[in-house]
N, C-alpha and C positions, 0 to 999 in steps of 0.2 A: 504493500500500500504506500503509494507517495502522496505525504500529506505536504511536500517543500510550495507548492503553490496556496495551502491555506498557512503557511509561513509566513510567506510574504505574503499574503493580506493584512494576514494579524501586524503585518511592521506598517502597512501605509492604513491599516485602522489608527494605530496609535498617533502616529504624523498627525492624520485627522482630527482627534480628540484632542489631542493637546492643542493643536492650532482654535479649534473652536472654546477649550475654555480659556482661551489667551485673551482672542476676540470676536466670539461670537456665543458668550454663553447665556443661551437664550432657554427657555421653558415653556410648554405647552401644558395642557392635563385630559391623560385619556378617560373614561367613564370610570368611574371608581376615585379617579382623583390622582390615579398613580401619573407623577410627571416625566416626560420626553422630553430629548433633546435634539437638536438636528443632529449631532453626533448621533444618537442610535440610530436616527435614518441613513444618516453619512454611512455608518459601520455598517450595519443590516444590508447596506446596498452592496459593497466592494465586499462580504462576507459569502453574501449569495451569488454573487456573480463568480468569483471562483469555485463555490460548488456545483451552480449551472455548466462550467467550461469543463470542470473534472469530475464530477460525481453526479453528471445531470440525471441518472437513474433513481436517485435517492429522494425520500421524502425529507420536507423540511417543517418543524415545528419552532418557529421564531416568534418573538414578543410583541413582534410591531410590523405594518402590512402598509399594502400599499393604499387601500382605504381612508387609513388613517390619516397618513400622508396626504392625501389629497384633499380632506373635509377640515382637518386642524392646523395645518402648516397655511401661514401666513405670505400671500405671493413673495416678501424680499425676502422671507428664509428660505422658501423653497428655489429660491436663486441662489442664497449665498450655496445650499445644500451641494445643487447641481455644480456648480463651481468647485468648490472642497473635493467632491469625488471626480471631478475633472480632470480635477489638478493632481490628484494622489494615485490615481491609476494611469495617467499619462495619456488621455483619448477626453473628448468632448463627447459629453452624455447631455440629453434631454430628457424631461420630464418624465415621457412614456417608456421611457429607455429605464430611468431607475425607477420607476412604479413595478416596471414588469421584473424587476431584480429581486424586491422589496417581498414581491409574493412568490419568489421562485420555488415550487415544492413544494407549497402550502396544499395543492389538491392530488400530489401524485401517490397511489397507492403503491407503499413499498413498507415490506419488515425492515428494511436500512432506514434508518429517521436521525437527523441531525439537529439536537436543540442547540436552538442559535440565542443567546443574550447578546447583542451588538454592546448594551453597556449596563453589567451588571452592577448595580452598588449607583444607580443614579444619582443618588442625592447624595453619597459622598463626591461622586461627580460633580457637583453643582458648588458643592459645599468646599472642592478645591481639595478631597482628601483621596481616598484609595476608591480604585474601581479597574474592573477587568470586562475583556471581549472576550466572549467565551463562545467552543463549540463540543460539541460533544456526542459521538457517533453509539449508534444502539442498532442492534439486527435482531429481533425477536427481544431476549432477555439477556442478551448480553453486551455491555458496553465495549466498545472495538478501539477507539482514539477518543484522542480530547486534545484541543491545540486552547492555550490560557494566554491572552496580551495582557500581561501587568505591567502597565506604565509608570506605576508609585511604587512597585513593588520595594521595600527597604534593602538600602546599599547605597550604588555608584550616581545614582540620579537617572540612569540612563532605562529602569524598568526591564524586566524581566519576559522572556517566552517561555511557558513552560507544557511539554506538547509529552503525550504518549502513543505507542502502537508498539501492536504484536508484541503484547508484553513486554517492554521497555521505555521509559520515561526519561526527558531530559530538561538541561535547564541551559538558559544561556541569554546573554548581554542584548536586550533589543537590539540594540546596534551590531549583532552579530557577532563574531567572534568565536570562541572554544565553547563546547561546550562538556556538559560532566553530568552520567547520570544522575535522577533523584530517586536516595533513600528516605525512608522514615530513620527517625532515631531509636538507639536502643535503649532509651531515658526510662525507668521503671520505679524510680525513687518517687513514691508519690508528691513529696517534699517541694522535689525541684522540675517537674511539670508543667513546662506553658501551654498558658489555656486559653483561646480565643473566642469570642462572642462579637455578636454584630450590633453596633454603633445602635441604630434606628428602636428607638421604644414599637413602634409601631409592626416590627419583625420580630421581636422576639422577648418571653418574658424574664427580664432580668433578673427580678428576683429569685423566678421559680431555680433559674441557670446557679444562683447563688446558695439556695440549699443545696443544691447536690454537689456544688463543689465540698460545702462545707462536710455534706456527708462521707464525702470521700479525703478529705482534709487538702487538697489543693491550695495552695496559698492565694490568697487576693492578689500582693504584688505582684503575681507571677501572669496574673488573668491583662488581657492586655484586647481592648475595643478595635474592630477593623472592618470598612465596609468591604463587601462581595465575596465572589469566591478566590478573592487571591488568599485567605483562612485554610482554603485546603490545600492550594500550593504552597502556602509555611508548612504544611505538615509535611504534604509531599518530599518537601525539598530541605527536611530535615532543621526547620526553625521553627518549629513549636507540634507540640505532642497533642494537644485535645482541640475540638471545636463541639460543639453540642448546639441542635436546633431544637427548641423549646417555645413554643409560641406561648402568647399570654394566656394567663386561663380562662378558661370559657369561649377562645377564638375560635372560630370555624374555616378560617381564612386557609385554603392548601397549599403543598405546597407544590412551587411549580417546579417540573422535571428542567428547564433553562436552567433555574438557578442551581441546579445541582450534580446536572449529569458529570459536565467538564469536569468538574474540581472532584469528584467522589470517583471518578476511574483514575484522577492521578492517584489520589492517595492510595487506591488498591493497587495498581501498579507498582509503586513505590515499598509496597509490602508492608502496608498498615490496612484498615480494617474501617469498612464501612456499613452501617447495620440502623434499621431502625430504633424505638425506644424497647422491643421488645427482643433484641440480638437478631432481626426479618431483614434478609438482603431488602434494600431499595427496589421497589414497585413502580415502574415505568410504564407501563402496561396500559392503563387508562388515557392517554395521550396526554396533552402537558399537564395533569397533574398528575403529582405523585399521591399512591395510594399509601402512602406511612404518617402517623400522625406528628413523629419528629424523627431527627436524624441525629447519630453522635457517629462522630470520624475520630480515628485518633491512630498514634504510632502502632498499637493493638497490644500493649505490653497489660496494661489494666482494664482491656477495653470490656472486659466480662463483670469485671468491681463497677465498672461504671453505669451498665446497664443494671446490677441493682442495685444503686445509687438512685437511680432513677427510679426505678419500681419502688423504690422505699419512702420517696415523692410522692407519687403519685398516689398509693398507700395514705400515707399523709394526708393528702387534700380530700381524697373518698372520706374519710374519715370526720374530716373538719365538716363535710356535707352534710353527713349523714348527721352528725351534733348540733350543726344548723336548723 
């Protein structure tokens, strides 16, 4: 499988994104309120378009359509948009040209399905912090590739590609360069365990994420906030051991298989452990969403403590109902 052409997507997505939160960082709100950016039009476009050129077989499940685009996007972004992806793929596109990108795959029936987040971690996006272009390949029930553009990723400034297939995973300098497979760590001291959680109140419930550390005695200092999924390329890539999805309680909100697929094949790749709140491989099944109520990723040294850790939560709050 040559995935070197959604490589170099992933490097002129990022060109794009950073150019747009330079000078062009503008917001829309699709139904529900969740906010767009021309950046995930700009990325969704040049992301679909090399899978159209090299995987045009494939179905695609991605966040944002060309609908969208056409009803919400304001005529001078939908120019500056056309322009950005002009310029970053090296050819003069028009409107019908990235609309018909936007939805490439969205109606073709195939087991191969590609979720596409053009820009994971929006409102760290907005907000000037972490955010990833994510893609993530699935054939029936099994995840095949994932290619991750982390632009913020922590280091040299220059952000992070972090891509897997056929069982191997790697890591390397956007700007190109060497690269070095990713492991997990063999970190098993519960002690000295980094733990990750996602910035956004509205994603995830903090608190509940804080009894079970406590349960499991992780330390607070070690717990460190980061939007998208570049949380499971620190695991991947051997810079932090735990991430845990726990939505607030009483949420009904799913989760969507974009946000998860890329980043939960690296860390299995990488030879850590990815499992629902119940030890249930990840459920892709349902189309974008996922049928698990949460997720915990982690190096897989404690990853069975953590799951009842969690059950002993949960335990917990039935409990507090039932006293109610």
């Amino acid at each position: 499988m040559n995935i070197e052409p959604l490589l170099e997507a992933m490097q002129k997505s990022a060109i794009l994104c950073r150019d747009v939160q330079q000078n062009f960082l503008v917001r829309s709100d699709k139904a529900g309120k969740e906010p767009v950016t021309i950046g995930d039009y700009g990325t969704q476009a040049i992301l679909c378009r090399a899978l159209r050129n090299h995987f045009p077989n494939d179905a695609v499940i991605a966040e944002e359509s060309g609908s969208q685009f056409a009803e919400l996007v304001e005529p001078e972004q939908k120019a500056q948009i056309i322009e950005l992806v002009s310029h970053a793929i090296g050819e003069q596109v028009d409107e019908a040209r990235l609309i018909s990108w936007l939805d490439h795959g969205k109606d073709v029936d195939s087991q191969r399905k590609w979720f596409l987040d053009p820009i994971d971690g929006t409102k760290g996006f907005l907000a000037k912090r972490h955010y990833v272009n994510a893609l993530g390949l699935v054939d029936g029930d099994k995840m095949l590739a994932s290619v991750i553009g982390a632009p913020a990723y922590p280091g040299d400034g220059a952000g992070k590609l972090i891509y897997a297939f056929e069982d191997v995973g790697y890591i390397q300098s956007m700007n190109g360069g060497g690269k070095r497979e990713i492991h997990v760590t063999d970190r098993s001291d519960i002690a000295s365990l980094r733990a990750l959680e996602s910035v956004e109140k509205g994603h995830v419930g903090h608190a509940r994420l804080a009894r079970v550390r406590e349960i499991l005695g992780i330390p607070e200092n070690l717990v460190e906030q980061a939007d998208s999924m570049e949380k499971y390329s620190r695991i991947a890539a051997g810079d932090a051991e735990v991430y845990m999805r726990l939505s607030r309680l009483k949420s009904t909100r799913p989760h969507k298989g974009w946000d998860h697929v890329p980043g939960a094949h690296l860390v299995l790749v990488a030879g850590g452990k990815v499992t629902g709140l119940n030890g249930e491989p990840l459920d892709f099944s349902h189309g974008k969403n996922l049928n698990n109520e949460g997720i915990i990723a982690s190096n897989g040294t404690i990853h069975d403590q953590i799951i009842e850790a969690v059950q002993q939560l949960l335990e917990e709050e039935r409990l507090e109902q039932v006293d109610s």
